[in-house]
C-alpha positions in Angstrom: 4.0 20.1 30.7 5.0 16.2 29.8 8.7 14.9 30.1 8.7 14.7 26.4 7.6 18.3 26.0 9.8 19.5 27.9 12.8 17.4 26.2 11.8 18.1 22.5 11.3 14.5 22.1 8.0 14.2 21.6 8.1 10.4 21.2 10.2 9.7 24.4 13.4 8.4 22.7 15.7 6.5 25.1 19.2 7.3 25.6 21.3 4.8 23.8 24.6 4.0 21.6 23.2 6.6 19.1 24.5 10.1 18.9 21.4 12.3 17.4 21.7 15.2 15.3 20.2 18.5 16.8 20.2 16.6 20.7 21.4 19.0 23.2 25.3 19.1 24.6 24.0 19.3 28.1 21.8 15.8 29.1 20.3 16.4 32.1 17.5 13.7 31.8 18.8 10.4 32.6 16.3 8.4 30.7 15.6 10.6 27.9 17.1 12.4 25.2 17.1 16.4 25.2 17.1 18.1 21.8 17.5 21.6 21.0 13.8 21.9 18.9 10.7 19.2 18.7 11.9 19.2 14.7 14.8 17.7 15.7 12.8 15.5 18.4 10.5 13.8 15.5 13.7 14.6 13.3 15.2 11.2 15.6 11.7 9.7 14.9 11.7 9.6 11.7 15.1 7.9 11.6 14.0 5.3 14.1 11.2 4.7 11.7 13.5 4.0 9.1 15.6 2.0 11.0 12.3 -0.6 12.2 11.1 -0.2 8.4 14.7 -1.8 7.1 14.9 -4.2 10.1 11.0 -5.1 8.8 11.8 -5.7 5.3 14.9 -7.9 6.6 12.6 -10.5 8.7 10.0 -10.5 5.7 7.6 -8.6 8.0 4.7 -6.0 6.9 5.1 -2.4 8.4 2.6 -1.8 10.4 0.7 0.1 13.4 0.7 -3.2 15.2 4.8 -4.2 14.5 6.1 -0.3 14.7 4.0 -0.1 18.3 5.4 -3.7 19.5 8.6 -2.3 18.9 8.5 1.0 20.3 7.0 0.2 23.1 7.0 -3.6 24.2 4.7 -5.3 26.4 7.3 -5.7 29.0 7.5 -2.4 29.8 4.3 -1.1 28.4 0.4 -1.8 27.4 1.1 -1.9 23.9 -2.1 -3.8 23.2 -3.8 -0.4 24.3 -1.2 1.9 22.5 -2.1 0.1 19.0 -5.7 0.6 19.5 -5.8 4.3 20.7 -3.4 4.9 17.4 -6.2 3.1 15.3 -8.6 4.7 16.9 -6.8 8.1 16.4 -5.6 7.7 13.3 -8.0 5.3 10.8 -5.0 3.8 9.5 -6.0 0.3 9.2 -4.5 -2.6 11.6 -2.8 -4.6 9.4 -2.5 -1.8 6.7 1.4 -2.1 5.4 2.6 1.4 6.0 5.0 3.4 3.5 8.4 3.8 3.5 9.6 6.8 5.6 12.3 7.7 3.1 10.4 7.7 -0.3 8.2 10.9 0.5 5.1 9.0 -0.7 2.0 8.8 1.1 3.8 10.4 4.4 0.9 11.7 5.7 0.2 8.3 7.2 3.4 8.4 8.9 2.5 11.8 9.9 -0.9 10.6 11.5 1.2 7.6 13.5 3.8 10.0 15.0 0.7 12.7 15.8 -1.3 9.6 17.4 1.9 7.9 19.2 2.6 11.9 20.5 -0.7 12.0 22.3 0.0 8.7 23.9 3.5 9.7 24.9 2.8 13.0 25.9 -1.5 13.5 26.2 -1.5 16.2 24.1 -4.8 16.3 22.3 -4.5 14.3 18.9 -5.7 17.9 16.6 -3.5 19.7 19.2 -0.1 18.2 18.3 2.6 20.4 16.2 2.0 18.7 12.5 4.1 21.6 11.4 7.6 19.9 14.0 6.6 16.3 12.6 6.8 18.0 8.5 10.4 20.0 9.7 11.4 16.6 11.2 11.0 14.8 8.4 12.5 17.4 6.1 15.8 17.4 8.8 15.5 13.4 8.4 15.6 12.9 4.4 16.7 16.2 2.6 14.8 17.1 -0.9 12.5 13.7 -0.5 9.2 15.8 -0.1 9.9 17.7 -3.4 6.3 17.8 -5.5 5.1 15.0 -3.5 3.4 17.3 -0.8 0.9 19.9 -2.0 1.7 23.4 -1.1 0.7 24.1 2.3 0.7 20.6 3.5 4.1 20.8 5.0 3.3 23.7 7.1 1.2 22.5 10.2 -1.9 21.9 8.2 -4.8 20.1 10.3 -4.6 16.7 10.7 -7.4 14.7 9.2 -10.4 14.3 11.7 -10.3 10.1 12.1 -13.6 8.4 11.3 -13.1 7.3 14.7 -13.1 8.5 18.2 -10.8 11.2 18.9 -10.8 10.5 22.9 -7.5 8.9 24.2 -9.0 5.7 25.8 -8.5 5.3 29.5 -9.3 1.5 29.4 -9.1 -1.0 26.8 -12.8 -1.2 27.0 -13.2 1.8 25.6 -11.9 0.5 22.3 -13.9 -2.3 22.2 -15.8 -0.3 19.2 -12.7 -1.2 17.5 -13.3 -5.1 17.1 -15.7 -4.9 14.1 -12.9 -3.3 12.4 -9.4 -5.1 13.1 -8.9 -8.9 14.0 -7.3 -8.6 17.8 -6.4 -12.4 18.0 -3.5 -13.6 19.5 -2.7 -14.9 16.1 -3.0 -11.8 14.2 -1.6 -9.6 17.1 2.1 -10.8 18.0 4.9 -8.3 19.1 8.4 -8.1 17.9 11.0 -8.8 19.7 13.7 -5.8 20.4 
């Protein structure tokens, strides 16, 4: 069982300044932080996403795959050149596609697809194997009433997620995505991480 797993947190959230809602009194993990349920794990998610969409809209920047990855997981400390393209890959979402706000309730399932891809990376759980139903409770902990009649009945219930278009492998190697090029401009130009 993966670290995040094991720590309801699903997306590997680092301890910081923040005090989460539903994290556990006792932190034993020194890098990560515990939480009692994996709704409350993508419960912190969802917030973080909301957080990166606001600090987005401040610097006159889209949201998308590309930015939220650069920022979650910078290329000083990770591949993030490889994380954006086994999310495309996993998701279909388009590269430079400007992603919905995560506190509207609109068009969420994209968001939903992004946190389900970004859980396989964090954790290698299978991409159709990751617990749709925790990301739906999450975002219901996260922003109260917003789903309302904007989900069908059913949705928010650990539905399937959508089989992508694309590959459903997570990549070992960047070359494996190379499929990916006909699809999404990878230039240095079009490409270029956020800084924290």
């Amino acid at each position: 069982m993966s670290r995040g797993i094991r720590n309801n947190n699903p997306l590997n959230i680092r301890h910081s300044a923040d005090r989460w809602i539903g994290a556990r009194i006792a932190q034993t993990d020194p890098g990560f932080v515990q939480f009692v349920s994996m709704a409350y794990g993508y419960r912190a998610a969802w917030k973080v996403l909301e957080s990166y969409w606001k600090h987005f809209k401040r610097q006159r920047l889209p949201f998308t795959v590309a930015g939220i990855i650069a920022r979650w997981a910078p290329p000083n400390e990770n591949h993030t050149e490889a994380y954006v393209r086994t999310v495309l890959n996993l998701t279909s979402l388009g590269g430079h596609e400007n992603l919905p706000r995560p506190f509207t309730g609109i068009a969420i399932d994209k968001l939903v697809r992004l946190l389900a891809a970004m859980t396989t990376v964090e954790c290698g759980i299978p991409y159709k194997e990751v617990d749709t139903e925790a990301i739906w409770e999450g975002y219901e902990l996260a922003f109260p009433g917003k789903l309302g009649a904007q989900i069908p009945d059913g949705k928010h219930v650990g539905s399937p997620i959508v089989e992508s278009p694309f590959r459903i492998d997570l990549p070992a190697e960047m070359e494996d995505c190379r499929h990916l090029d006909e699809y999404w401009d990878w230039s240095p130009e079009a490409f270029s991480p956020l800084s924290s």
